[in-house]
FILUM-630973 format. One record per residue: residue in three letters; x negated, y negated, z of N, C-alpha, C in turn. Coordinates in pm, whole numbers, plus 50000, padded with zeros to 5 digits. Example, Ala and Ser with C-alpha at 12.3 -4.5 7.8 and 13.67 -1.06 7.14 Angstrom:
2
ALA486815056950780487705045050780486805033050780SER487155022550708486335010650714487104999750787
END
This chain:
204
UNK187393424471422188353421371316188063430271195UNK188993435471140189303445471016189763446570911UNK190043448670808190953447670704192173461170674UNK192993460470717193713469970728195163473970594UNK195083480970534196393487070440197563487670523UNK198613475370507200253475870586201143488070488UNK201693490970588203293494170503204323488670606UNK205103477370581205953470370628207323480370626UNK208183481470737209053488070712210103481670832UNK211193491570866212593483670917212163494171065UNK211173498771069211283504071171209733503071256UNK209953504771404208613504471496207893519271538UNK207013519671536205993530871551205143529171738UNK205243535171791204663531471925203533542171909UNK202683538172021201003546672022201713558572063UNK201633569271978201463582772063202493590471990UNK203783573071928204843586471843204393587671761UNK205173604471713205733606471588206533603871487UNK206953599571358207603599171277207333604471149UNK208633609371121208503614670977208933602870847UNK207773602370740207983592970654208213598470526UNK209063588870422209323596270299208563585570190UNK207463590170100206623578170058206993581169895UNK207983568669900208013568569738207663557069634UNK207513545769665207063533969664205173536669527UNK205363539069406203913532569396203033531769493UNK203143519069511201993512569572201623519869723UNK202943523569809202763529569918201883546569893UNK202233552469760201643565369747200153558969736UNK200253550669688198503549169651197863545669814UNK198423538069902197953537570006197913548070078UNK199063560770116198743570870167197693574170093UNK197863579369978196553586569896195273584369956UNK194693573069971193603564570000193423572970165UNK194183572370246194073571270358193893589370398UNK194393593670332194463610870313192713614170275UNK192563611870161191113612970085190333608170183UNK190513595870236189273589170315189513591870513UNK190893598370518190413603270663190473588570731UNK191283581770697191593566970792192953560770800UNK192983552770903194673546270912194903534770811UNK196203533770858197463522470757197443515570904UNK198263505470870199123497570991200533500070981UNK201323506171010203053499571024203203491671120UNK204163479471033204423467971088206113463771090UNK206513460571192207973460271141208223446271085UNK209413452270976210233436670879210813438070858UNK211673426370900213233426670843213513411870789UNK214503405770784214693393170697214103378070770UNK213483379870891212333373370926211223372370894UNK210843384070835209113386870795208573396170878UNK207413391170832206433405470932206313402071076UNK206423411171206206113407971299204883406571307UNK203963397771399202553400971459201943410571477UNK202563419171609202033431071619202473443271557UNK201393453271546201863462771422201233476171544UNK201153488171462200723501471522199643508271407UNK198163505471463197403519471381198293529771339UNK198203535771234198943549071212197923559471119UNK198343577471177197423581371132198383593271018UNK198243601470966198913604770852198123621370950UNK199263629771040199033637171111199253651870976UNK200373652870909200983662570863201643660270712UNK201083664270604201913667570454202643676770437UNK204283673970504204963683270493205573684370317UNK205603679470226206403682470134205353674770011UNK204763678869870204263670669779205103670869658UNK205523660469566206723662269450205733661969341UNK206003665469199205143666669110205173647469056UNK206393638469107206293626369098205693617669153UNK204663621869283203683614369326204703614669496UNK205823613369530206193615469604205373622369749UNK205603615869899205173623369966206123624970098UNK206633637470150207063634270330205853638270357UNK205773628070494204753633370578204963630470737UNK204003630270770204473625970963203203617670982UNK203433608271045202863595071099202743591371265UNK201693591471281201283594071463200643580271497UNK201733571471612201093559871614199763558171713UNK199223550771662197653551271751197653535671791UNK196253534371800196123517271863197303502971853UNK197273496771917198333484071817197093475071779UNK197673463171750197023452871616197543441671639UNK196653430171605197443416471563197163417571471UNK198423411771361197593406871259197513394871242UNK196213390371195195773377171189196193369971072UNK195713372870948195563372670807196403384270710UNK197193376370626197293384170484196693382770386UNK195963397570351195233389970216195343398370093UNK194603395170026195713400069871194253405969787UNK194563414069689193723425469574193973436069598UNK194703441069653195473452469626196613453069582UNK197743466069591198933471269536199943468369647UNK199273473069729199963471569835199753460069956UNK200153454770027199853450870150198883449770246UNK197753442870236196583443870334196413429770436UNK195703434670583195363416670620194733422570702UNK194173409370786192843413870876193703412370985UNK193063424571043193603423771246192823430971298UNK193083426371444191893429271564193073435671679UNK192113444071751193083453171836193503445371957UNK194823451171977195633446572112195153455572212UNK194503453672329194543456972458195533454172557UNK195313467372641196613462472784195683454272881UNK196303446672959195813442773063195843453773164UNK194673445473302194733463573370195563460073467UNK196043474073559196763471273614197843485673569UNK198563492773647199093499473677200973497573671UNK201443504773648203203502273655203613504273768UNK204503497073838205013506373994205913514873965UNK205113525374072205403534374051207273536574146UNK207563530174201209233527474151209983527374029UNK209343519973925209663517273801209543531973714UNK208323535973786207983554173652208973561273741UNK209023562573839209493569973901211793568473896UNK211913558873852213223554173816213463560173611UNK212233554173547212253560173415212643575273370UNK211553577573494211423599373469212773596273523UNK213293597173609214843603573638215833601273564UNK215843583973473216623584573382216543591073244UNK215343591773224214663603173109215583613073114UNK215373621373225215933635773298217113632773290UNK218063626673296219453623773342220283619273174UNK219893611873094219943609272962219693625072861UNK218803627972940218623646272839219543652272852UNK220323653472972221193660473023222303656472973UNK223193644272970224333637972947224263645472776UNK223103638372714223433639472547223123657572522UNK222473666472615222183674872535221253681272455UNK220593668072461219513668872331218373680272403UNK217233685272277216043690972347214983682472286UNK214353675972402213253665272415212533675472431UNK211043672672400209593676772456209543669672567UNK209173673972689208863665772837207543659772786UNK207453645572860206303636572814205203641872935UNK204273640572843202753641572913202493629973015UNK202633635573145202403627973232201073617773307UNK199863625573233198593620773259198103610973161UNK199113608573092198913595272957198813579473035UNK197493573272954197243560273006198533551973023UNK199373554672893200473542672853201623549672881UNK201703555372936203393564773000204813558672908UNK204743550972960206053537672909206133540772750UNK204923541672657205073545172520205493561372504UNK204753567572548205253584072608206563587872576UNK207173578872706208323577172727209663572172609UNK209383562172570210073552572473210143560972363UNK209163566072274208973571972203209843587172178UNK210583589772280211263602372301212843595472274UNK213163582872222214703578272246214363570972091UNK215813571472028216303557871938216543550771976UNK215953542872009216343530872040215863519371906UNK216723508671955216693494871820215443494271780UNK214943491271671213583487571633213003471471724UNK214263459771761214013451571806213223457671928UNK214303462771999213773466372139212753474872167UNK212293479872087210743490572075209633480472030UNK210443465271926209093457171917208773450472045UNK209763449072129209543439772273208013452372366UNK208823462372327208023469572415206743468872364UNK206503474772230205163468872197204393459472181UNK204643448572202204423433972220203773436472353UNK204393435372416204443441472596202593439472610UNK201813439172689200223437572719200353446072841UNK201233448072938201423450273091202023464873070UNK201493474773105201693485173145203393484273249UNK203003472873369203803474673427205253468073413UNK205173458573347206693448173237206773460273123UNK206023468973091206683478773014207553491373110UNK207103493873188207693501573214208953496173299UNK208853483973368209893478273420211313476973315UNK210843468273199212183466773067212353480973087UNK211363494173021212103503672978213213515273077UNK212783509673187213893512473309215093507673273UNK215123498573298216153487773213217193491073112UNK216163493972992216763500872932217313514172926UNK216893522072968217373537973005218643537473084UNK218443528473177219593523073299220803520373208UNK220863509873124221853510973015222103520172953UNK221453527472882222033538772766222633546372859UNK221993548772987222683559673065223813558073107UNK223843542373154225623544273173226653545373073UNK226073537772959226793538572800227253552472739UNK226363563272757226643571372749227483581572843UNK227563578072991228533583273053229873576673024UNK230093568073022231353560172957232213564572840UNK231123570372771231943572972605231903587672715UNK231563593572754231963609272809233053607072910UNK233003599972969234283598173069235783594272935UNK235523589672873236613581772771236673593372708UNK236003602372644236433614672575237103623872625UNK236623624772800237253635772845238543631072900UNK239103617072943240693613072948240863616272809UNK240863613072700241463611272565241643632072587UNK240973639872563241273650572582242133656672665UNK242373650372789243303655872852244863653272803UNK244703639572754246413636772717246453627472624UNK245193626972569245443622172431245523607772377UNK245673600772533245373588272604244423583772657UNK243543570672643243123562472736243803554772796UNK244103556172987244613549873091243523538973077UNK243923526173011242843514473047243183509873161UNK243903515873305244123510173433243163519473498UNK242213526873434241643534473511242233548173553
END
């Protein structure tokens, strides 16, 4: 058990992503500050008009892309371990409480399930276009790897991180890919009738 500096925010951080943060907040500069100088993590935790979730994400402060003469910082944020948190506790500016690390249980994903993910991975890149970095395949937690490469809801990235099972993670995030993928062929099928005549045939 630890005492850890939060920054509560509307969004989820998984082990391994990246995000870029914009720190303007007082109290949040003083916590980056701290964590810069001393070479140690924050927690991000997600909140929204429920409160704080339980589990949160180590985070490490990878990159200072931009400094303002107002104390201002962008930077990039690399999620590492997860966390419970146990305790909130208070003497600081910002946000602190004690938590102890989340472990996976052991145990492996079936490999049906990775093997269904990678193709919808592959198949989702393709539909939207986008240029992904291909995920590192020799990673303990694949499923975060993975997840971490999509927008997806902050809800549904907290399920995943919640998650203990390697293999119920990678099962949901099948799941999920399985959806966006057809969602997104749908709005492409509907664009390309609307283009032809300017119409959607809702008889098909």
């Amino acid at each position: 058990m630890s005492e850890l500096g939060l920054f509560p925010l509307g969004i989820v951080l998984l082990p391994n992503e990246q995000i870029p943060l914009h720190i303007f907040e007082d109290r949040y500069q003083e916590l980056i500050g701290e964590c810069l100088l001393e070479e140690r993590e924050f927690g991000l935790v997600f909140a929204d008009e429920d409160g704080l979730r339980e589990i949160g994400t180590r985070a490490a402060v990878t990159d200072v892309l931009e400094k303002f003469d107002d104390g201002r910082l962008n930077i990039v944020a690399e999620g590492r371990e997860r966390f419970r948190l146990l305790e909130l506790t208070q003497g600081r500016s910002f946000q602190t409480g004690l938590v102890e690390e989340v472990a996976d249980d052991p145990g492996d994903a079936d490999p049906a399930d990775t093997a269904k993910a990678l193709d919808l991975f592959h198949q989702l890149v393709e539909l939207t276009g986008a240029i992904v970095e291909e995920p590192r395949l020799d990673v303990a937690q694949l499923s975060f790897e993975l997840a971490g490469r999509f927008e997806l809801a902050p809800e549904l990235k907290q399920r995943l991180l919640q998650l203990t099972s390697e293999r119920s993670r990678m099962k949901l995030l099948a799941e999920l890919l399985a959806g966006a993928a057809a969602a997104v062929e749908r709005e492409r099928e509907i664009a390309e009738r609307a283009q032809r005549n300017g119409k959607v045939d809702p008889r098909g």
